[in-house]
MARDO-305135 format. One record per residue: x negated, y negated, z of N, C-alpha, C in turn; residue in one letter. Coordinates in pm, whole numbers, padded with zeros to 5 digits, always signed. Layout:
XYZXYZXYZa;...
END
This chain:
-00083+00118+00000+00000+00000+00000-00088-00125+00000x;-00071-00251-00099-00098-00366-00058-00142-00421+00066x;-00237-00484+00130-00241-00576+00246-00089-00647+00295x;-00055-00707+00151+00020-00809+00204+00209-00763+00193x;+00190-00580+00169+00279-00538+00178+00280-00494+00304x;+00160-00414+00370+00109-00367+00516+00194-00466+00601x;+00124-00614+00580+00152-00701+00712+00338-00731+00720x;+00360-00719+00570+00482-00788+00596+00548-00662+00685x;+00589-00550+00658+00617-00443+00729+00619-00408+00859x;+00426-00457+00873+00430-00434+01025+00487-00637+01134x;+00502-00669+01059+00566-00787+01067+00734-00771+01149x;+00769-00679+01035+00992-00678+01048+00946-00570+01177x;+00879-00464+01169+00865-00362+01306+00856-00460+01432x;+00751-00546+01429+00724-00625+01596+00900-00716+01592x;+00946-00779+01483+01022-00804+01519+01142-00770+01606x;+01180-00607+01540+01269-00521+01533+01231-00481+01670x;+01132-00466+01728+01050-00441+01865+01094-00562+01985x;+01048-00655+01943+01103-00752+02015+01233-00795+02036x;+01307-00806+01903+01492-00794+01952+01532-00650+02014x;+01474-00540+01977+01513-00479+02115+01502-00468+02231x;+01373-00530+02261+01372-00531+02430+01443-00692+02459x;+01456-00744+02388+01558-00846+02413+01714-00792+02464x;+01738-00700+02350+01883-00651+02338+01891-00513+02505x;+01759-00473+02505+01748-00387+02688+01732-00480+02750x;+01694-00580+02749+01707-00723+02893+01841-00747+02912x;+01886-00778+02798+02017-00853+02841+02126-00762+02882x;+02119-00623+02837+02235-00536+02833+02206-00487+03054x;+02055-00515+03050+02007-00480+03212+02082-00610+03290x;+02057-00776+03278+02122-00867+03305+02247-00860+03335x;+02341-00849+03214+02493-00811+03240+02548-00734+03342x;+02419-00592+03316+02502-00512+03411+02468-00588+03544x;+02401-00659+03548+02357-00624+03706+02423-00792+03773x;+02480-00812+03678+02589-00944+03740+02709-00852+03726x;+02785-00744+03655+02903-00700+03695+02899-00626+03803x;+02789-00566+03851+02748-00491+04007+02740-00641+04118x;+02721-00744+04038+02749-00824+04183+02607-00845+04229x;+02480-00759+04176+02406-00818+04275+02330-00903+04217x;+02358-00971+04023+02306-01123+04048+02429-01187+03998x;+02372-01304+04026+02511-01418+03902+02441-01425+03839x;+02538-01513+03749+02505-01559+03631+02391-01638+03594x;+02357-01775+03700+02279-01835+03715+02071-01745+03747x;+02139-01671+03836+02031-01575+03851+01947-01494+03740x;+02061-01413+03729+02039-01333+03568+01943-01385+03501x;+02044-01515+03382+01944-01608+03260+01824-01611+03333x;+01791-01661+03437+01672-01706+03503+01589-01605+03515x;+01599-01457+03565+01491-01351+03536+01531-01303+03382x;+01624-01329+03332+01623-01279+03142+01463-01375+03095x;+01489-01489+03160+01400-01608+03051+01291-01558+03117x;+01268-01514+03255+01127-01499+03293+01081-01378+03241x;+01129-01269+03227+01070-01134+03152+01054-01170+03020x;+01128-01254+02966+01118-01265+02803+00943-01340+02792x;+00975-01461+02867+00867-01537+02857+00718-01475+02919x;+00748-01381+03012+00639-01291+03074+00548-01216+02897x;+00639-01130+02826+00626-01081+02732+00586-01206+02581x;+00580-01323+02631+00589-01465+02478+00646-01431+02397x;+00787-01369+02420+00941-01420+02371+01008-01531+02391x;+01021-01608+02326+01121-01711+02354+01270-01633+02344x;+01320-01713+02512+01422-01640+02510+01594-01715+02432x;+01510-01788+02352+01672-01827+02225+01675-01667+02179x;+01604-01575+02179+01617-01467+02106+01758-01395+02166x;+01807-01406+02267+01924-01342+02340+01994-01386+02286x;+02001-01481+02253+02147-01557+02125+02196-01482+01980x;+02083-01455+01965+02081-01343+01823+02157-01239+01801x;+02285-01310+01681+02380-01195+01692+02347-00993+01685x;+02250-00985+01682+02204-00854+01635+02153-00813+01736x;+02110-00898+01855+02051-00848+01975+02176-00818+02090x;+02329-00879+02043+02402-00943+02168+02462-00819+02093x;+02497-00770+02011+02519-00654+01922+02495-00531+02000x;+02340-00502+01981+02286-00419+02065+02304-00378+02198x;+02275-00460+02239+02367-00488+02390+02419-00432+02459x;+02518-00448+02333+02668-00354+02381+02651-00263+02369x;+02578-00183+02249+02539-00062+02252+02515+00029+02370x;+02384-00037+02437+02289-00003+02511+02397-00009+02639x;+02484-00112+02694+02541-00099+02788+02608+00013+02847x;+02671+00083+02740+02751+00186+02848+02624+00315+02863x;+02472+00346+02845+02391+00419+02858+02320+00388+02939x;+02349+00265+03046+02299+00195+03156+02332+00315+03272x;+02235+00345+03364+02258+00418+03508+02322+00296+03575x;+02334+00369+03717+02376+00341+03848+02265+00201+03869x;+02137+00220+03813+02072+00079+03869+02020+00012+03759x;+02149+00000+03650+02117-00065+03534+02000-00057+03431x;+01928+00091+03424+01830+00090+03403+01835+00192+03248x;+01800+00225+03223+01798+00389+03079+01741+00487+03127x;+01699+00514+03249+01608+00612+03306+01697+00781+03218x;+01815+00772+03194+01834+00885+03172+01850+00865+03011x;+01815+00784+02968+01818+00803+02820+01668+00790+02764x;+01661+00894+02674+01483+00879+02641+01475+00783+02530x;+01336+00721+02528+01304+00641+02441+01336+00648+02364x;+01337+00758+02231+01363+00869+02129+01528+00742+02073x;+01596+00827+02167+01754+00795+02156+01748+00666+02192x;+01707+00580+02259+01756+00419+02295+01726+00355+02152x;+01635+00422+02110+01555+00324+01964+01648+00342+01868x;+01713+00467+01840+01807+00517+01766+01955+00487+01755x;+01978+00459+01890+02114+00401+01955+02105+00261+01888x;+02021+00158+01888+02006+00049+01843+01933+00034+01678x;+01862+00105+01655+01781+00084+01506+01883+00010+01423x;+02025+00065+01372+02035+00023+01249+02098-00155+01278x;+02137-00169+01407+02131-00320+01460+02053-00396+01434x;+01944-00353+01431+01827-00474+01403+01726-00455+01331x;
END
C-alpha cells in the first residue's frame, strides 16, 4: 500500500478508537448518574477529565455517532457501570459499524 494510503487508514482507526472510548465514557457517566451516585454536574466534570487525561477534547461526546454508541454500550454496563463482563472482542463489535 501507498504511504499516504497507510496514514490515511491508520488515521480513520485512531479516530474510530477515540470515539469509542468516548462513546465507553459517556455510556459509564450516564449510568452512574441514573445509580445516583453522580449528578449531572459531577459526571461532565470527570467525562471532561478522563477525556482530557487521554488529549481528547471532550466536544467529542457531542458526536452523533458516539451518543449513538452509547446507547449501545449501555444496556452491557454491570452493576458498577463498568464492561467487566463483556470482552473487548464484543464491545468493539457491539459499536464498530457506529463509528
Amino acid at each position: 500500500m501507498p504511504d499516504a494510503v497507510e496514514r490515511n487508514v491508520a488515521r480513520l482507526e485512531l479516530a474510530r478508537s477515540i470515539r469509542a472510548f468516548a462513546a465507553g465514557t459517556l455510556a459509564n457517566g450516564t449510568c452512574l448518574i441514573k445509580q445516583g451516585a453522580l449528578n449531572r454536574r459531577q459526571a461532565d466534570a470527570a467525562m471532561n477529565v478522563a477525556l482530557r487525561e487521554m488529549r481528547i477534547d471532550p466536544a467529542v461526546l457531542r458526536n452523533p455517532q458516539v451518543r449513538k454508541a452509547s446507547e449501545l454500550l449501555k444496556p452491557q454496563l454491570d452493576i458498577d457501570c463498568g464492561l467487566s463482563e463483556l470482552d473487548a472482542a464484543t464491545a468493539r463489535q457491539l459499536i464498530q459499524d457506529e463509528l
